[in-house]
MARNU-750896 format. One record per residue (C-alpha): residue in one letter; x, y, z. Coordinates in steps of 0.001 Angstrom, whole numbers, plus 500000, padded with zeros to 6 digits. Layout:
BEGIN
AXYZ;...
***
This chain:
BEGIN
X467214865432877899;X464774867855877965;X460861867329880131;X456944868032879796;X454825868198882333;X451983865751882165;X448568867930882493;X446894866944885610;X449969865071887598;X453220866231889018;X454884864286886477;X457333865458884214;X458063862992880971;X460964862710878623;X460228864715875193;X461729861416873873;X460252858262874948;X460909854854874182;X457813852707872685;X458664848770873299;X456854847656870371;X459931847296868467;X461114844628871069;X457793842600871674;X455852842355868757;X458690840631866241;X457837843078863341;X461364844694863537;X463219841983864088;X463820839134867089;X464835840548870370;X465741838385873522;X464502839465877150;X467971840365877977;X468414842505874825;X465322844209875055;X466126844891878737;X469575846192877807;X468221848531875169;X466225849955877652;X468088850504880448;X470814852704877590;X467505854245877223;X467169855342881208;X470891856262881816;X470028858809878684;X467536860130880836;X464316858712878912;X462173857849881909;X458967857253879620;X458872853788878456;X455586852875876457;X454102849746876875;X451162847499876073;X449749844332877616;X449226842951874282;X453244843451873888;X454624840219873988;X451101839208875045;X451410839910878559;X455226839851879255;X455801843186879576;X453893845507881808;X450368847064880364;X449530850713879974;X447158850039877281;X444424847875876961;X441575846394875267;X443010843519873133;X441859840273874870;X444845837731874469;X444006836425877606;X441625834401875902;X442964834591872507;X446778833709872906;X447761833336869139;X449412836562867991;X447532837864864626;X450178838090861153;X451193841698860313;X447690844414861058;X445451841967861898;X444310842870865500;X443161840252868802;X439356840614869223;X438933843130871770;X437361843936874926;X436741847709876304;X434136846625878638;X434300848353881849;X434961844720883479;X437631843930881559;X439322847516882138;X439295847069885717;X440613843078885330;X443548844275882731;X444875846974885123;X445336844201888054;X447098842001885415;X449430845042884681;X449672845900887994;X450612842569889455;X453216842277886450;X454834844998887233;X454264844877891018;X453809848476891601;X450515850304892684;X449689852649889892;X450512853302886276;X451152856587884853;X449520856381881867;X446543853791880656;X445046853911876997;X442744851721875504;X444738850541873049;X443037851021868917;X439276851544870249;X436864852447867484;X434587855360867956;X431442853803868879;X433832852525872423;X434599856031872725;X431222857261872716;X430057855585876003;X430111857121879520;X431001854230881079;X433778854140879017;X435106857483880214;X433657856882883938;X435300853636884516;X438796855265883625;X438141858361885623;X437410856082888658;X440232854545888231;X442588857729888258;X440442858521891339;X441183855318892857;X444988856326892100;X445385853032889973;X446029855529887020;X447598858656886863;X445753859570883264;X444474858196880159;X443201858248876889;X443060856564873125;X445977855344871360;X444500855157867828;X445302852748864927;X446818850048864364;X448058852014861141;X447096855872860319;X443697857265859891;X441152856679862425;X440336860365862040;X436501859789863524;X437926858541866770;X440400861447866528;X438145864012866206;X435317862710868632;X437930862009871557;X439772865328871436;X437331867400870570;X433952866100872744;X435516864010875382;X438439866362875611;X440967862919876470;X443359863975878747;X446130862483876161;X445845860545872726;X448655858799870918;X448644858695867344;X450675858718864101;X452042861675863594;X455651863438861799;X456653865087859380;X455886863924856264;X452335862313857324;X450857864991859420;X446854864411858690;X444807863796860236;X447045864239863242;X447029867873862703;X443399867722862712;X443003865926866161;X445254868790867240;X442947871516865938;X439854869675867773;X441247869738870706;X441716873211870623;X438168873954868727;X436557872161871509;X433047870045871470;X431849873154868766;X433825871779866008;X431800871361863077;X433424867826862276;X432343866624865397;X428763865614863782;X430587863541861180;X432360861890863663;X429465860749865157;X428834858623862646;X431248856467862311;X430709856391859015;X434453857170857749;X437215854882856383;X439889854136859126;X442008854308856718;X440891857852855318;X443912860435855906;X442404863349854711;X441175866494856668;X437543866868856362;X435713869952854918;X435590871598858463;X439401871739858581;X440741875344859177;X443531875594855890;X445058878414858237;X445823876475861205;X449122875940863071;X449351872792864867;X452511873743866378;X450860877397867831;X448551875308869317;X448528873995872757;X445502872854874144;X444791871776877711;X444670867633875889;X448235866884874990;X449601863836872913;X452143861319872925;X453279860180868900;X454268857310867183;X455530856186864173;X457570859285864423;X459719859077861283;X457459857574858597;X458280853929859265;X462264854804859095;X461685857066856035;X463002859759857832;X466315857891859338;X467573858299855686;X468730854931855159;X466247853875852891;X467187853936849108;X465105852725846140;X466476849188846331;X465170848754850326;X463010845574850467;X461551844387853485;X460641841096854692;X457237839543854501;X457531839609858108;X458545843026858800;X456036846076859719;X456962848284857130;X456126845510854253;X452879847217854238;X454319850134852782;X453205850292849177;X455975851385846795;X454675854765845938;X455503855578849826;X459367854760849133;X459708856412845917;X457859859387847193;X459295859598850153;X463098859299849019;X462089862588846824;X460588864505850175;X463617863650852629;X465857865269849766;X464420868396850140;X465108868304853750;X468764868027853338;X469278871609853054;X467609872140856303;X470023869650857687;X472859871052856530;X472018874511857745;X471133873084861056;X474105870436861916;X471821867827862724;X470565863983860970;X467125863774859047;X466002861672862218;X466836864275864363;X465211867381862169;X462320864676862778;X461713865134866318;X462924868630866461;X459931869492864485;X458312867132866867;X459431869273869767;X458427872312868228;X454846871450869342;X453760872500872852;X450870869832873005;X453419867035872618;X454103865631875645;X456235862536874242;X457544861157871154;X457953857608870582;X460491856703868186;X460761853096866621;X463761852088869021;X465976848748867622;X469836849664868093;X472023851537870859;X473569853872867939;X470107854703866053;X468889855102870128;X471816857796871120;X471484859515867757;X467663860196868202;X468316861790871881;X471203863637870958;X468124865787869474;X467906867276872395;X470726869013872313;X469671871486869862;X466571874145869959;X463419872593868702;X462639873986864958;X461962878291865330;X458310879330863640;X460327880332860394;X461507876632859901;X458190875162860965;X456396877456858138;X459076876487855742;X458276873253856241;X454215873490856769;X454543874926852700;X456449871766851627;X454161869931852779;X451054871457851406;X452677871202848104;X453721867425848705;X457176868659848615;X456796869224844654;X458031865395844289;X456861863704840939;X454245861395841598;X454717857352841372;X452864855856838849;X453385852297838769;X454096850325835070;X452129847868834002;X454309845051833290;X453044843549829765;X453786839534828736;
***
């Protein structure tokens, strides 16, 4: 296993991490204490000594470092994206980092994020003070946004990296879906003068809206990049697209996370992984782990968080890092696949007629 070092601490974390959502949240199946405790500690002796929680996890049975979902007053758990009503005030920061505190019986946490705040949150001192206080206070060793629930959120993206310059955001980012990840990248290195910046400010765009925006720099390298703000990523492989065991008769249940997938994504995205075999081949490694090795390639990554539900799936993922992250060649190779959407044929869905 190879190590980052956290800007700002003496702490060096795992370039693979392991995010418990997959264990807590029952979107990827149903996962006893003891299994979910099991699955991590195969995690540890693989020398993955991140482990990414949330206090909304299992509302509140597994130790916080994010926050902002209230379930403390709001104990039903929401169907599929639909999120708690939330709380970023700087009262209830301070009272959800005792509760995760006391849960986990420690006296710090490395890392706290409020978890999904919108932009307007992120545009308030106090927001920023109370946090910094906090790491002062040695309750936290750093912080910053985890964004979502589901891609996009490229105002808060924007705004965080580039004005507030967060010490660390998480967000959805890999290989196939790489905006506007690639964008928060470039604001962090562009600084508060980014011209999107303005836009941001208004909080005026769809969360759901992927695209860059006209500001974006066409000849930027996110993986040259490496600002002093560094990020941690989920959702690394497209929701399992790039595990390549999808085919185009997978069908999810209601129930599971990746229902929300429309059917253009699978059909699509069967046609992109094939034209990643070759790179594959050439390299001796699985899609999943040409997934994180581009991952890796990125200085400004601190952490990638994998969706984690089986030992095997959990030992082929950090067997990654046994091979070289992807050289500048491979990343470019890739960067012009994806700027010509991997030259699939698009879906177009049939009408079906009576």
């Amino acid at each position: 296993m190879r190590y980052r070092n956290l800007h700002g601490t003496d702490i060096s974390l795992s370039e693979l991490g392991f995010g418990t959502w997959t264990l807590t949240t029952g979107w990827w199946g149903d996962y006893t204490d003891a299994a979910g405790q099991a699955l991590i500690r195969q995690a540890l002796d693989l020398g993955i000594n991140y482990i990414d929680t949330a206090d909304a996890y299992g509302n509140g049975r597994h130790v916080g470092t994010k926050f902002g979902y209230d379930f403390y007053n709001n104990p039903e758990r929401p169907r599929g994206q639909r999120e708690l009503p939330q709380d970023m005030s700087p009262k209830f920061i301070r009272f959800a980092i005792e509760q995760s505190l006391t849960r986990l019986g420690v006296d710090h946490v490395a890392i706290y994020q409020p978890h999904n705040p919108r932009v307007v949150t992120l545009m308030q001192d106090e927001h920023w003070e109370t946090l910094e206080q906090l790491r002062s206070e040695g309750k936290i060793l750093s912080y910053g946004p985890s964004l979502g629930p589901a891609i996009g959120w490229r105002d808060e993206g924007i705004y965080a990296n580039a004005v507030r310059r967060a010490p660390l955001t998480q967000m959805i980012y890999n290989l196939l879906e790489q905006d506007p990840g690639r964008e928060f990248i470039l604001a962090a290195e562009r600084g508060r003068s980014y011209p999107a910046v303005a836009e941001a400010m208004k909080a005026e765009t769809s969360k759901k809206l992927c695209a860059p925006t006209s500001s974006f720099d066409h000849s930027f390298r996110a993986w040259k990049a490496n600002p002093e703000p560094q990020f941690l990523i989920r959702v690394t492989h497209s929701s399992g697209m790039l595990e390549g065991k999808y085919t185009l008769d997978t069908k999810f249940d209601e129930s599971d996370h990746r229902s929300h997938r429309p059917r253009s994504w699978l059909v699509e995205g069967l046609q992109k992984v094939d034209r990643l075999k070759a790179m594959c081949d050439k390299r001796g490694v699985t899609l999943a782990q040409l997934a994180l090795l581009w991952l890796y390639a990125h200085p400004c990554i601190v952490s990638a968080l994998p969706n984690i539900y089986g030992e095997e799936q959990l030992r082929e993922f950090a067997a990654a890092s046994q091979h070289p992250p992807l050289s500048d060649a491979e990343m470019e190779q890739i960067h012009q696949m994806y700027v010509r959407n991997f030259d699939i044929t698009p879906y177009v869905e049939v009408a079906v007629t009576a």
